[in-house]
BADRENKE-611147 format. One record per atom (N, C-alpha, C): residue number from 1; residue in three letters; atom name; x, y, z. Coordinates in steps of 0.1 Angstrom, whole numbers, padded with zeros to 4 digits. Example, Ala and Ser with C-alpha at 12.3 -4.5 7.8 and 13.67 -1.06 7.14 Angstrom:
# BADRENKE-611147
[pt 1, 'Ala', 'N', [0132, -0057, 0078]]
[pt 1, 'Ala', 'CA', [0123, -0045, 0078]]
[pt 1, 'Ala', 'C', [0132, -0033, 0078]]
[pt 2, 'Ser', 'N', [0128, -0022, 0071]]
[pt 2, 'Ser', 'CA', [0137, -0011, 0071]]
[pt 2, 'Ser', 'C', [0129, 0000, 0079]]
END
This chain:
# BADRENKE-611147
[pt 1, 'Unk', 'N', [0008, -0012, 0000]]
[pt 1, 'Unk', 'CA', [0000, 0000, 0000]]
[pt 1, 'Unk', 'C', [0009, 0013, 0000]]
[pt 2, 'Unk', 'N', [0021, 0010, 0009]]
[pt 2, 'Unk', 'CA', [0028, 0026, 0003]]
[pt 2, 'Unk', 'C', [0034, 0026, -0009]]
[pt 3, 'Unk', 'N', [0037, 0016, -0016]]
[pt 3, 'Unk', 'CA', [0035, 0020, -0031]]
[pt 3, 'Unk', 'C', [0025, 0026, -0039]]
[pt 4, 'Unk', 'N', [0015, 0020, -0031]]
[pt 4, 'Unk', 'CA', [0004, 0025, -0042]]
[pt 4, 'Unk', 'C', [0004, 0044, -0036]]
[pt 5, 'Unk', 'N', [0007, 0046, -0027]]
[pt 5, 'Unk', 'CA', [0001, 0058, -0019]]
[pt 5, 'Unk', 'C', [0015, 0070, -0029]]
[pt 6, 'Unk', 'N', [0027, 0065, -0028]]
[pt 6, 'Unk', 'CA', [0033, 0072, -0032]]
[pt 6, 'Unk', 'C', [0028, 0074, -0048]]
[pt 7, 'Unk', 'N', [0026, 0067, -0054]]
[pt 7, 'Unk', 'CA', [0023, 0065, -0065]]
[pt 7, 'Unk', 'C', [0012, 0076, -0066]]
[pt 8, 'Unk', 'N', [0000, 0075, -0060]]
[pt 8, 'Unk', 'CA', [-0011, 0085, -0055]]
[pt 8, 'Unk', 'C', [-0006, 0099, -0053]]
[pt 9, 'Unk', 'N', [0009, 0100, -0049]]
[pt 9, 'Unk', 'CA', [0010, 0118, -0044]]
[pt 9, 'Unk', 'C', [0010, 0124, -0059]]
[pt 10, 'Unk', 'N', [0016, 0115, -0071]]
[pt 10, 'Unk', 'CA', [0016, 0125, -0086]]
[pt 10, 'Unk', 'C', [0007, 0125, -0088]]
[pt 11, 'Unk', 'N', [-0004, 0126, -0089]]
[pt 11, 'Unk', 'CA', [-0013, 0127, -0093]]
[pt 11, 'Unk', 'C', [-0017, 0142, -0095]]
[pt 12, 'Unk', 'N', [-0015, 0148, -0078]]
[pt 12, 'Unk', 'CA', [-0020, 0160, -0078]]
[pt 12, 'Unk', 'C', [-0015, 0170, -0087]]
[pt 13, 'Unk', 'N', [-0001, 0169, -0089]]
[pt 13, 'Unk', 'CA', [0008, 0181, -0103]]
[pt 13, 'Unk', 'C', [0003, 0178, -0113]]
[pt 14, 'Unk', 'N', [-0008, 0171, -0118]]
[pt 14, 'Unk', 'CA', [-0014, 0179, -0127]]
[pt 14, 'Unk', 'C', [-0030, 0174, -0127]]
[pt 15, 'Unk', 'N', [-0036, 0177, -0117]]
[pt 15, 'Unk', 'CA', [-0049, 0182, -0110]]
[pt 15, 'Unk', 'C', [-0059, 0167, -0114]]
[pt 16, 'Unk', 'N', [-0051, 0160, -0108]]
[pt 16, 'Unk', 'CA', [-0063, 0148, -0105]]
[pt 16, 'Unk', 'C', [-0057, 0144, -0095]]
[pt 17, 'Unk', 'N', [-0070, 0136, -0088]]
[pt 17, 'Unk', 'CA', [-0074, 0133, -0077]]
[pt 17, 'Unk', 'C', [-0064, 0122, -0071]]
[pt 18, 'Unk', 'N', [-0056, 0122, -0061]]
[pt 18, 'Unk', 'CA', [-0045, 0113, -0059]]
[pt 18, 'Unk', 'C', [-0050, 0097, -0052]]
[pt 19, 'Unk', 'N', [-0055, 0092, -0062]]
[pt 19, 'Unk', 'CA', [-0054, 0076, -0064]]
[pt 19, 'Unk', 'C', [-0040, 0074, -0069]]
[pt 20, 'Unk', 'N', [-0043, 0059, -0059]]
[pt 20, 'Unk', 'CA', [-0023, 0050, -0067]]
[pt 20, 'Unk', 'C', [-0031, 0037, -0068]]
[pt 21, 'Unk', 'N', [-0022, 0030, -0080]]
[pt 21, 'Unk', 'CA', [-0022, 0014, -0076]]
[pt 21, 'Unk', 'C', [-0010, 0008, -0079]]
[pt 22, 'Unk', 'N', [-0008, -0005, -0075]]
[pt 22, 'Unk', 'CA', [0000, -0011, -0079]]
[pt 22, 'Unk', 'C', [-0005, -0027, -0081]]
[pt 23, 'Unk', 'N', [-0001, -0033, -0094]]
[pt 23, 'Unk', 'CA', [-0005, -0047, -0096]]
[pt 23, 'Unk', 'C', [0003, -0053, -0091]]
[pt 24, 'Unk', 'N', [0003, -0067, -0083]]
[pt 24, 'Unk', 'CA', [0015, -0074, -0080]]
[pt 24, 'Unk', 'C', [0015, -0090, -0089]]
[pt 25, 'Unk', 'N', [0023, -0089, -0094]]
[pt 25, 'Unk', 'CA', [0022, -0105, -0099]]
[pt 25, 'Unk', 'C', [0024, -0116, -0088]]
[pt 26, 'Unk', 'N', [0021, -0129, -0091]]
[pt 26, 'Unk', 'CA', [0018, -0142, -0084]]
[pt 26, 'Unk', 'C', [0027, -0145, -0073]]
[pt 27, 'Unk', 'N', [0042, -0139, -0082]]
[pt 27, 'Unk', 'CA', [0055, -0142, -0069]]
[pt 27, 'Unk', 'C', [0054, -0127, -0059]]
[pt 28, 'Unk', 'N', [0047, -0118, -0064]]
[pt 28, 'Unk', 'CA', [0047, -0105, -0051]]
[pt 28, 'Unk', 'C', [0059, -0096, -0059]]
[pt 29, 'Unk', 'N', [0061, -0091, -0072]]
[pt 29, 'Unk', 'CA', [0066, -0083, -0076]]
[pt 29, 'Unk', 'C', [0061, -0075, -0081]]
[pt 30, 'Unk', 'N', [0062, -0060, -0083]]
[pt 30, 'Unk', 'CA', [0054, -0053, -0089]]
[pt 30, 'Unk', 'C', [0057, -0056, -0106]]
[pt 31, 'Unk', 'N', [0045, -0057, -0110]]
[pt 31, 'Unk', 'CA', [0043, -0058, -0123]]
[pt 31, 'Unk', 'C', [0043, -0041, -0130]]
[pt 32, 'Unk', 'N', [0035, -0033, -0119]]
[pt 32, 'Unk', 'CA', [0032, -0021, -0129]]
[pt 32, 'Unk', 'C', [0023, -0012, -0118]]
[pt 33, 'Unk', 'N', [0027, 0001, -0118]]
[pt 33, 'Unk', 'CA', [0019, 0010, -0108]]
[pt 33, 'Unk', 'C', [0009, 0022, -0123]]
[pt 34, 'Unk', 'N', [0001, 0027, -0113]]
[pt 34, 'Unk', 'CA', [-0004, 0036, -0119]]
[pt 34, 'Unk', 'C', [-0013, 0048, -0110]]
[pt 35, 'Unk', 'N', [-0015, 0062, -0118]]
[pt 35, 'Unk', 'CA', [-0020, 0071, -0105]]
[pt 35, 'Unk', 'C', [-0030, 0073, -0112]]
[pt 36, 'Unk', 'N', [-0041, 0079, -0108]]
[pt 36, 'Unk', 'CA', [-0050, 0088, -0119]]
[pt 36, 'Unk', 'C', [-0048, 0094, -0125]]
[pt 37, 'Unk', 'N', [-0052, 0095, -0139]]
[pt 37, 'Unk', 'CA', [-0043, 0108, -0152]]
[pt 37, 'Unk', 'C', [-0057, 0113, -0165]]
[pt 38, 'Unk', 'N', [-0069, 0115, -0157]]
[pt 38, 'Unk', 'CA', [-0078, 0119, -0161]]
[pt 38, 'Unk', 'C', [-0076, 0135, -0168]]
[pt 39, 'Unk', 'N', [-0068, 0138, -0163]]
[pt 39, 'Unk', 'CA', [-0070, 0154, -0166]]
[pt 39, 'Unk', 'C', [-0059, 0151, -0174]]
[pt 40, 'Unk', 'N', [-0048, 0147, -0168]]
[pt 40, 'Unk', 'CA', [-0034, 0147, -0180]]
[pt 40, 'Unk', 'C', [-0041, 0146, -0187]]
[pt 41, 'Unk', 'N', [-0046, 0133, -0196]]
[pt 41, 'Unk', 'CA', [-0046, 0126, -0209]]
[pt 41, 'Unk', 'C', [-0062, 0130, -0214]]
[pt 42, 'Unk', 'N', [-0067, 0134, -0205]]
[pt 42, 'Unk', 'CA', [-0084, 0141, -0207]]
[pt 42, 'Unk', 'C', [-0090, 0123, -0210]]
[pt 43, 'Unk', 'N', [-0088, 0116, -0211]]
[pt 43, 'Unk', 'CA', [-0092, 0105, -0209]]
[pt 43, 'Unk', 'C', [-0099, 0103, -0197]]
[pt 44, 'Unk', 'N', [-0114, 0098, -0196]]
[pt 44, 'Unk', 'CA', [-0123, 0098, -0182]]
[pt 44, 'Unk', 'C', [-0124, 0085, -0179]]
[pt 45, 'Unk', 'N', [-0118, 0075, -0183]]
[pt 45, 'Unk', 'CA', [-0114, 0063, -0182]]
[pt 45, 'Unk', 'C', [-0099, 0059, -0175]]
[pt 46, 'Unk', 'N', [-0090, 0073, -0174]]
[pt 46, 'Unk', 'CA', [-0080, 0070, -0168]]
[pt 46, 'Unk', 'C', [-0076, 0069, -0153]]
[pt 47, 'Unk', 'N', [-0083, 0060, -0148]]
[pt 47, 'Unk', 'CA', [-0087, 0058, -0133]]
[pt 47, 'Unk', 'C', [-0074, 0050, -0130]]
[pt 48, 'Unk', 'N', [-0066, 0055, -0117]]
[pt 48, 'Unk', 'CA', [-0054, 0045, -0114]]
[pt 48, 'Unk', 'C', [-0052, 0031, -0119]]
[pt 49, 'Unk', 'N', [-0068, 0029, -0110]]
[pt 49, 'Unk', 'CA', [-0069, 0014, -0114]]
[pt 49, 'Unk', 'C', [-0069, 0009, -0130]]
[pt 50, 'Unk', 'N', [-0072, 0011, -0133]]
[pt 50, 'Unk', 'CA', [-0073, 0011, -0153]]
[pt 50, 'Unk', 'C', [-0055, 0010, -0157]]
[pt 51, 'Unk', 'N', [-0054, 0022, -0156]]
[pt 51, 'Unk', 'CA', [-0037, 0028, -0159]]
[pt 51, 'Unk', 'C', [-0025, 0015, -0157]]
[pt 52, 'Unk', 'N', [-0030, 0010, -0140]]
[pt 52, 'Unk', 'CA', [-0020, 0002, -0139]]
[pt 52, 'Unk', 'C', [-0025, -0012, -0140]]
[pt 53, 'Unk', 'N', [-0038, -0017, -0148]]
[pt 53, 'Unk', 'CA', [-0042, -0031, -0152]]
[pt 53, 'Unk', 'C', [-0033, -0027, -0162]]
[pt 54, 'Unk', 'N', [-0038, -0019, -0176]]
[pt 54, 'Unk', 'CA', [-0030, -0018, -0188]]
[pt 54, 'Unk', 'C', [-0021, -0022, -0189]]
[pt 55, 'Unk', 'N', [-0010, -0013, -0178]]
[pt 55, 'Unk', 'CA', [0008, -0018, -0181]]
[pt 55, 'Unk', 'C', [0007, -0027, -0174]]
[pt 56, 'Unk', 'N', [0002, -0039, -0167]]
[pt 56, 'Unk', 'CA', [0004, -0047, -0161]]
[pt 56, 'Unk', 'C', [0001, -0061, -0169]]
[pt 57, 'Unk', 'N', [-0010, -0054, -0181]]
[pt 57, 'Unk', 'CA', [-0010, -0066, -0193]]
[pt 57, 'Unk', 'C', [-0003, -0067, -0200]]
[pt 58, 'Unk', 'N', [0004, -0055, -0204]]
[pt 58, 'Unk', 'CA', [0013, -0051, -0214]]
[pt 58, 'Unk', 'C', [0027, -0061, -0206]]
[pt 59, 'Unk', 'N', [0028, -0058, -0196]]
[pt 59, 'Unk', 'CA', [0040, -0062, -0192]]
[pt 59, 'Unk', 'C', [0042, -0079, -0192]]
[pt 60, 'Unk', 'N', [0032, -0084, -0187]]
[pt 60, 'Unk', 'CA', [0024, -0098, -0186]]
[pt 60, 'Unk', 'C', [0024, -0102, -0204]]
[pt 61, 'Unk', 'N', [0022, -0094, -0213]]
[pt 61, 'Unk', 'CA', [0021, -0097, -0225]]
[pt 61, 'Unk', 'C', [0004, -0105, -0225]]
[pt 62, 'Unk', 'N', [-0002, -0102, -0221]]
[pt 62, 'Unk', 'CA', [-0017, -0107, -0223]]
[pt 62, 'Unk', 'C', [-0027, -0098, -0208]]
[pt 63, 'Unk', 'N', [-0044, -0101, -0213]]
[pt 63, 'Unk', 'CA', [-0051, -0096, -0205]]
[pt 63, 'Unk', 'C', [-0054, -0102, -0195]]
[pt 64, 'Unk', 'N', [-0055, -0110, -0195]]
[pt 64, 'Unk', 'CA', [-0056, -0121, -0181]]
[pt 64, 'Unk', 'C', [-0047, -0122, -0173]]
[pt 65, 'Unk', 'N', [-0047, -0115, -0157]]
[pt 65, 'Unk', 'CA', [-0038, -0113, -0150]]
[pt 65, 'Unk', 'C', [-0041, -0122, -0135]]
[pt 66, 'Unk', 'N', [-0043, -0136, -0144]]
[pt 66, 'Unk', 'CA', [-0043, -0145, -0135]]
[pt 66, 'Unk', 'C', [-0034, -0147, -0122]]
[pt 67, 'Unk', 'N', [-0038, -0149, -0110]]
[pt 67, 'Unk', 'CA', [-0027, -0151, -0099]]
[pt 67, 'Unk', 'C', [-0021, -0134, -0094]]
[pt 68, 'Unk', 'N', [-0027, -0123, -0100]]
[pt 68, 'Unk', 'CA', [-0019, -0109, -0093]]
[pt 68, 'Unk', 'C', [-0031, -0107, -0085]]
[pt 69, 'Unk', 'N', [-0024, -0094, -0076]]
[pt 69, 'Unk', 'CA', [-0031, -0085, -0068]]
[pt 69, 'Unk', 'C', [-0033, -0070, -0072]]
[pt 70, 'Unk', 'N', [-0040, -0067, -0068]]
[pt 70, 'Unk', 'CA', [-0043, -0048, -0071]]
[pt 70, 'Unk', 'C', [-0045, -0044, -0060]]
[pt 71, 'Unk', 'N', [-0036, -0033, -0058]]
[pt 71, 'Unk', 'CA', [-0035, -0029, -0046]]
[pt 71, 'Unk', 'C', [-0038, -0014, -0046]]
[pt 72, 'Unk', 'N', [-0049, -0009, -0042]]
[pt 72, 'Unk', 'CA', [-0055, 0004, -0047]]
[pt 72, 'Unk', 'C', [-0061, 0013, -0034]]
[pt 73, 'Unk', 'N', [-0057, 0026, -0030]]
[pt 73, 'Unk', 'CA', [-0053, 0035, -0022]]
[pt 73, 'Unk', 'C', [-0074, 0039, -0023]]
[pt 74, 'Unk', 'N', [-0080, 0042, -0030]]
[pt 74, 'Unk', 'CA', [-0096, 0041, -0027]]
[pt 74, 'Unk', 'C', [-0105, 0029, -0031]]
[pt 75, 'Unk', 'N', [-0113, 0026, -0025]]
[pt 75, 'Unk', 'CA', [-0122, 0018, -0030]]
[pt 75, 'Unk', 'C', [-0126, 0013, -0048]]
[pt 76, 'Unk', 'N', [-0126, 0007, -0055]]
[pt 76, 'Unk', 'CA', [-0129, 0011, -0067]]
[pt 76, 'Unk', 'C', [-0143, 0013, -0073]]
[pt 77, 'Unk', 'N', [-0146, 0019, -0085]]
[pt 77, 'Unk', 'CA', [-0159, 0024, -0089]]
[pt 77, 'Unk', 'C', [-0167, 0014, -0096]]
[pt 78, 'Unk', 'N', [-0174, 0012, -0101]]
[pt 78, 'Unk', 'CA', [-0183, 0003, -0107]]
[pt 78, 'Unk', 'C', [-0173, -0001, -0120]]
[pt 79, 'Unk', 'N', [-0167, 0006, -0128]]
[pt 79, 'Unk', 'CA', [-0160, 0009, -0140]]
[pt 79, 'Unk', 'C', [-0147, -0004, -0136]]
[pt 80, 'Unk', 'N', [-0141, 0007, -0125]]
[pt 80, 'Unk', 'CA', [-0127, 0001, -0118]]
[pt 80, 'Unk', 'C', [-0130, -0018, -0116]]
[pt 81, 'Unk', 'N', [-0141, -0017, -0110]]
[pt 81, 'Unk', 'CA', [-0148, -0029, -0102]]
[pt 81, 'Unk', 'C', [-0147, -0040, -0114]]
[pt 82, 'Unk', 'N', [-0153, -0034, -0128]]
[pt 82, 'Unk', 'CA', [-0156, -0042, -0140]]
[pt 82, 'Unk', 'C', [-0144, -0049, -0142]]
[pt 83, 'Unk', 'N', [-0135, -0034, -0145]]
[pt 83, 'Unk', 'CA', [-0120, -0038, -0150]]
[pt 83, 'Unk', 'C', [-0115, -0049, -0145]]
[pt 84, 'Unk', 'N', [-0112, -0053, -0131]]
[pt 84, 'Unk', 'CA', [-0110, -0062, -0122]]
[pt 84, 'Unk', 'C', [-0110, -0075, -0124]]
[pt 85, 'Unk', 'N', [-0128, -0077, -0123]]
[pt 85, 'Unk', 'CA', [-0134, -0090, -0132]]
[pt 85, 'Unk', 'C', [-0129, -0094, -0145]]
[pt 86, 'Unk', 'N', [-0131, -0084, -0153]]
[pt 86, 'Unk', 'CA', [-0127, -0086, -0162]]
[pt 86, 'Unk', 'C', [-0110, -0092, -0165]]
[pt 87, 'Unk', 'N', [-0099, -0089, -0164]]
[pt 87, 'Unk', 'CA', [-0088, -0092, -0161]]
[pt 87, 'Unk', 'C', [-0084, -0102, -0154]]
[pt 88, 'Unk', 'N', [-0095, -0108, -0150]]
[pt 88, 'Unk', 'CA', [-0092, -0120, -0138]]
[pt 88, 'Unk', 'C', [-0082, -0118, -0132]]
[pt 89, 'Unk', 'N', [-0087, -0104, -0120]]
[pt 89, 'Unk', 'CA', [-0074, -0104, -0110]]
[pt 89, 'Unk', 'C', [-0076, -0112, -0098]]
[pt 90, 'Unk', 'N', [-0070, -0117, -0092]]
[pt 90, 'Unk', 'CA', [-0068, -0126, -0082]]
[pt 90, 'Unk', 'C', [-0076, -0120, -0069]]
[pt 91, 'Unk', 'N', [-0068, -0106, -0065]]
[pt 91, 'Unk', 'CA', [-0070, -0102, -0048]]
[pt 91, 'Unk', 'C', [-0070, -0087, -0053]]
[pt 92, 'Unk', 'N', [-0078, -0086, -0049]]
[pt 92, 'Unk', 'CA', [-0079, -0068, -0044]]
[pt 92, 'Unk', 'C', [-0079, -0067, -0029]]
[pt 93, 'Unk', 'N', [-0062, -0056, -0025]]
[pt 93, 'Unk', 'CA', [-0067, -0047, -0017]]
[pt 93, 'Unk', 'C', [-0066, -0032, -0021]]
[pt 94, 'Unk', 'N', [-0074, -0031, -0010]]
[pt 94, 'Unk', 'CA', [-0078, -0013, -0010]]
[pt 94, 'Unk', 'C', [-0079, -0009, 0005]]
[pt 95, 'Unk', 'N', [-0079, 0008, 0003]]
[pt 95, 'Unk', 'CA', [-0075, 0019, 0013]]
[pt 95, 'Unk', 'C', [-0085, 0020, 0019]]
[pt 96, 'Unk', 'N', [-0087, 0032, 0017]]
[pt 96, 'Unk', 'CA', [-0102, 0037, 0019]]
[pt 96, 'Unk', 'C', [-0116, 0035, 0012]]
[pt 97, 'Unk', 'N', [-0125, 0037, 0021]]
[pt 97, 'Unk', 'CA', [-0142, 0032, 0014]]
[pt 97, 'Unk', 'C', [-0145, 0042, 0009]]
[pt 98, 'Unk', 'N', [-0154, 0042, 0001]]
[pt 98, 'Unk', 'CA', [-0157, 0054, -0007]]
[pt 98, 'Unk', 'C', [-0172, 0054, -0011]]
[pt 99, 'Unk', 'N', [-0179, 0064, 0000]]
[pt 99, 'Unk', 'CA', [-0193, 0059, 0004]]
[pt 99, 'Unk', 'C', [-0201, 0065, -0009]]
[pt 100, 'Unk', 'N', [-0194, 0073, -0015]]
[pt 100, 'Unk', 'CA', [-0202, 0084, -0029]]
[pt 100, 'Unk', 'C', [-0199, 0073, -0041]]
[pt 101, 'Unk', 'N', [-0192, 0066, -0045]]
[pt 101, 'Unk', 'CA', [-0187, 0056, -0055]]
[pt 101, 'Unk', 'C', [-0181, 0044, -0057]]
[pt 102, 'Unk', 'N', [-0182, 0037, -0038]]
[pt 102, 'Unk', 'CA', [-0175, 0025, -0039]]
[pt 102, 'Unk', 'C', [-0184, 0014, -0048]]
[pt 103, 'Unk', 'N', [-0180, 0003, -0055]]
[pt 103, 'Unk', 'CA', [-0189, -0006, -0061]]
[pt 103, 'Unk', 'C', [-0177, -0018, -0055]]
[pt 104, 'Unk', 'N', [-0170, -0018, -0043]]
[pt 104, 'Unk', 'CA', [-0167, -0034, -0038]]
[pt 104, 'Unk', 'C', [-0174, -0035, -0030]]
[pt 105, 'Unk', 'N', [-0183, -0027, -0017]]
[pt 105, 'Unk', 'CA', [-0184, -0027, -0007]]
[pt 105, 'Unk', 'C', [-0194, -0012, 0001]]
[pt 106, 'Unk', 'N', [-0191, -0004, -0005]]
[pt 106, 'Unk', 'CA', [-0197, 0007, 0002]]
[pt 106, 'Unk', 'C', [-0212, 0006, -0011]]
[pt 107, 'Unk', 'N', [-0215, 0008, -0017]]
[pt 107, 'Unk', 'CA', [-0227, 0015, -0026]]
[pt 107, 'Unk', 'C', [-0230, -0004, -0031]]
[pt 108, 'Unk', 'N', [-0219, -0005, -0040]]
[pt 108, 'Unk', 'CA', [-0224, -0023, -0047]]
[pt 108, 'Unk', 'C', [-0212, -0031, -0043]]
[pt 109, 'Unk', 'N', [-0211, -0043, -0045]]
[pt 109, 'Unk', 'CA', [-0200, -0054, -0045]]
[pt 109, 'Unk', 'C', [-0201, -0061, -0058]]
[pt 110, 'Unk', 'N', [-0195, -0053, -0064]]
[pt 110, 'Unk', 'CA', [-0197, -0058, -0082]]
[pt 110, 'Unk', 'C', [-0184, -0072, -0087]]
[pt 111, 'Unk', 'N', [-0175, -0068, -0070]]
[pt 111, 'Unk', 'CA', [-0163, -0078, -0078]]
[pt 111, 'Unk', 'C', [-0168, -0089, -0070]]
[pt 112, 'Unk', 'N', [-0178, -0092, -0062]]
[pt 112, 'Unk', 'CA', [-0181, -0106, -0058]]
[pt 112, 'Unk', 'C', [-0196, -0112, -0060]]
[pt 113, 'Unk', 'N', [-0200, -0104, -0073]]
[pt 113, 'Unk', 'CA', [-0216, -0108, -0075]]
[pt 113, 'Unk', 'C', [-0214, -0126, -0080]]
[pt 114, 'Unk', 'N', [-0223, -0132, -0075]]
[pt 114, 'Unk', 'CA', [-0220, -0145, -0078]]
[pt 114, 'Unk', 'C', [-0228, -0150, -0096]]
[pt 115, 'Unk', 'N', [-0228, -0138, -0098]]
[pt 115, 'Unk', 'CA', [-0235, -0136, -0109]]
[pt 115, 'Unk', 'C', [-0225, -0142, -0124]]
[pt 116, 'Unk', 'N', [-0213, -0136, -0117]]
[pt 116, 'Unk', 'CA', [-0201, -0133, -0123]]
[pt 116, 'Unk', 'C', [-0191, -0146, -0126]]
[pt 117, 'Unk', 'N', [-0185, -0143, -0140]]
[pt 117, 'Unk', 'CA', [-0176, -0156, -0141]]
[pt 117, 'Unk', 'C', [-0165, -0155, -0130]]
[pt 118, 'Unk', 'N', [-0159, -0146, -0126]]
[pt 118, 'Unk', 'CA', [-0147, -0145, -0119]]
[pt 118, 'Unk', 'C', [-0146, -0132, -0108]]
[pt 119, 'Unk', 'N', [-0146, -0143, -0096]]
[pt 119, 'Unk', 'CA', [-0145, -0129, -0083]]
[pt 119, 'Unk', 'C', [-0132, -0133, -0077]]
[pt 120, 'Unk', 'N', [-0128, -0119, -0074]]
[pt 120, 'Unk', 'CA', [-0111, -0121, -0069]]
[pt 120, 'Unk', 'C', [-0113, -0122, -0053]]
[pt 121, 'Unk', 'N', [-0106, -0121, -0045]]
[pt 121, 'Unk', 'CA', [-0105, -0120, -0028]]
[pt 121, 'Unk', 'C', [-0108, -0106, -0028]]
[pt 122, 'Unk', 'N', [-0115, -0102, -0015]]
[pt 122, 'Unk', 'CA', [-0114, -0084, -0016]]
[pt 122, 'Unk', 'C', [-0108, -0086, 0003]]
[pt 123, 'Unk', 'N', [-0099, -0075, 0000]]
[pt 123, 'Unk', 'CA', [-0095, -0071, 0015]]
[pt 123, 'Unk', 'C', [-0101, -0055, 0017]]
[pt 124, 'Unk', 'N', [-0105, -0047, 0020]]
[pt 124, 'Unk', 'CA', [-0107, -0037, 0025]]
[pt 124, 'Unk', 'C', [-0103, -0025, 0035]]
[pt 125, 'Unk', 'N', [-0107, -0015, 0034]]
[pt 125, 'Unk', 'CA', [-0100, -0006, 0048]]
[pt 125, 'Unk', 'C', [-0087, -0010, 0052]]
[pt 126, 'Unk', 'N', [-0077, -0014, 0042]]
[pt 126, 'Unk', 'CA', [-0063, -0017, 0048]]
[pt 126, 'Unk', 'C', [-0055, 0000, 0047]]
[pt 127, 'Unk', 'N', [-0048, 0002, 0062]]
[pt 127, 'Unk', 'CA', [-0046, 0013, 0064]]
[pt 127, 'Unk', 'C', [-0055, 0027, 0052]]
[pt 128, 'Unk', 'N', [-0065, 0026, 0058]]
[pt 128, 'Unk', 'CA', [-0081, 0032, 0055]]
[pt 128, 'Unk', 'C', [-0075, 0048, 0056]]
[pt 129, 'Unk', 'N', [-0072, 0050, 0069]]
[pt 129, 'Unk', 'CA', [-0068, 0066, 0073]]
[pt 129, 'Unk', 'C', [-0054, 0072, 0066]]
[pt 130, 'Unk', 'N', [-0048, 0066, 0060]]
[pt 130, 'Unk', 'CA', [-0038, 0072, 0055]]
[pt 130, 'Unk', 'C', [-0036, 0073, 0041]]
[pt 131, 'Unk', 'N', [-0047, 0061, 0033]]
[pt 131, 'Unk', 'CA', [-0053, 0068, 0023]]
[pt 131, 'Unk', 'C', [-0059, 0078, 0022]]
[pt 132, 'Unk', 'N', [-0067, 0078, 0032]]
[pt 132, 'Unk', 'CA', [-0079, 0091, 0030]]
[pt 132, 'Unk', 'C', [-0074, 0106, 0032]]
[pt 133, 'Unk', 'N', [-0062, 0104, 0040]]
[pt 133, 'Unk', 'CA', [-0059, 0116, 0043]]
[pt 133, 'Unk', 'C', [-0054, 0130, 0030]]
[pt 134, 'Unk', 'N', [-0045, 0117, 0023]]
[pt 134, 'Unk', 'CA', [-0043, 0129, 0004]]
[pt 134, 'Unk', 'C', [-0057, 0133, -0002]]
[pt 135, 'Unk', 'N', [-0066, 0121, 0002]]
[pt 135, 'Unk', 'CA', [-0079, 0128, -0009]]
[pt 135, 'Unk', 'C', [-0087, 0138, 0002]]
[pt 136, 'Unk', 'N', [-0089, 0138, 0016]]
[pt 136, 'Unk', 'CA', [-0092, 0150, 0021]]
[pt 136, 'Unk', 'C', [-0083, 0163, 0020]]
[pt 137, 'Unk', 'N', [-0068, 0165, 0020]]
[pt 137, 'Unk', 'CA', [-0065, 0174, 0021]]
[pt 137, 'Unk', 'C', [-0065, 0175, -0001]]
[pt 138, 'Unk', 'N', [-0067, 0174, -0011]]
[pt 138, 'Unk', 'CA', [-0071, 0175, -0023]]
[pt 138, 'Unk', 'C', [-0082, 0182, -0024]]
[pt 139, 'Unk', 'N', [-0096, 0176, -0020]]
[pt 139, 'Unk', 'CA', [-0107, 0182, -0020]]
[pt 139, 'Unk', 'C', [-0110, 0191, -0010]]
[pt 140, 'Unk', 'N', [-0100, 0196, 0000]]
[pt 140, 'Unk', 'CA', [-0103, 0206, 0010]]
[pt 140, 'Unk', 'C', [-0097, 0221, -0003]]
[pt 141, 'Unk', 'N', [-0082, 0216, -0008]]
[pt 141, 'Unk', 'CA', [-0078, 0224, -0017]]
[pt 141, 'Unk', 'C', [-0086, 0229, -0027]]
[pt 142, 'Unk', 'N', [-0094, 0221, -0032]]
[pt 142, 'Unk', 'CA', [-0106, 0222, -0045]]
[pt 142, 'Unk', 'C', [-0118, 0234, -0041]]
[pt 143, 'Unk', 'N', [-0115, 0233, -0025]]
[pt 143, 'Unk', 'CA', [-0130, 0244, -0020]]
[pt 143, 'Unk', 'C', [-0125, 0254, -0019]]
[pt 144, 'Unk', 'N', [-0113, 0256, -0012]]
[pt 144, 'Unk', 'CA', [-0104, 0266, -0015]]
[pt 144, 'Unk', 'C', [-0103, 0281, -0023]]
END
């Protein structure tokens, strides 16, 4: 998680919201991090989580990211949540809950609908407060 967190502080130099992730492959290496880059790339699909599946397939050389973890500094969104499934990630953890947009746990639990061909492990609220604290002091900035 303090990878993903450091990874989360760029974010803010150029005005998105400081999410990190980091994928880990099966032996516990980082495959590939990523921060939010919505505004960079004006892409509204560029959610941490997204960013660092990508290079993490890229790196893997395919989309199926069988046996890794995502290790993600907010809760993820319905979108993020898809991506997940989709990619057959193994284990999600995450930071903080996110009562306006979580879809693991706070609003839906989209990565464990039994609905679904593939649900990963979810761990939750891992060190919760020290994620949350970059996106409160961001959006304290934003009122500013």
């Amino acid at each position: 998680m303090q990878r993903a967190l450091e990874e989360a502080s760029r974010a803010p130099a150029h005005g998105d919201v400081p999410i990190g992730a980091v994928v880990l492959g099966p032996d516990g290496a980082v495959l590939a991090v990523g921060h939010n880059e919505r505004e960079l790339s004006g892409d509204p699909t560029a959610h941490a989580e997204i960013v660092a599946i990508r290079r993490a397939a890229a790196t893997v050389g395919e989309w199926r990211l069988e046996g890794c973890t995502l290790v993600v500094t907010l809760e993820p969104c319905t979108m993020c949540a898809g991506a997940i499934v989709a990619a057959r990630i193994a284990r999600l953890v995450f930071g903080a809950y996110d009562p306006k947009a979580g879809a693991v746990a706070s609003l839906w639990d989209v990565v464990r609908d039994p609905r679904l061909n593939h649900r990963p492990e979810v761990a939750g609220g891992f060190m919760a407060e020290e994620c949350a604290a970059p996106l409160l002091r961001f959006f304290e900035g934003q009122r500013d």
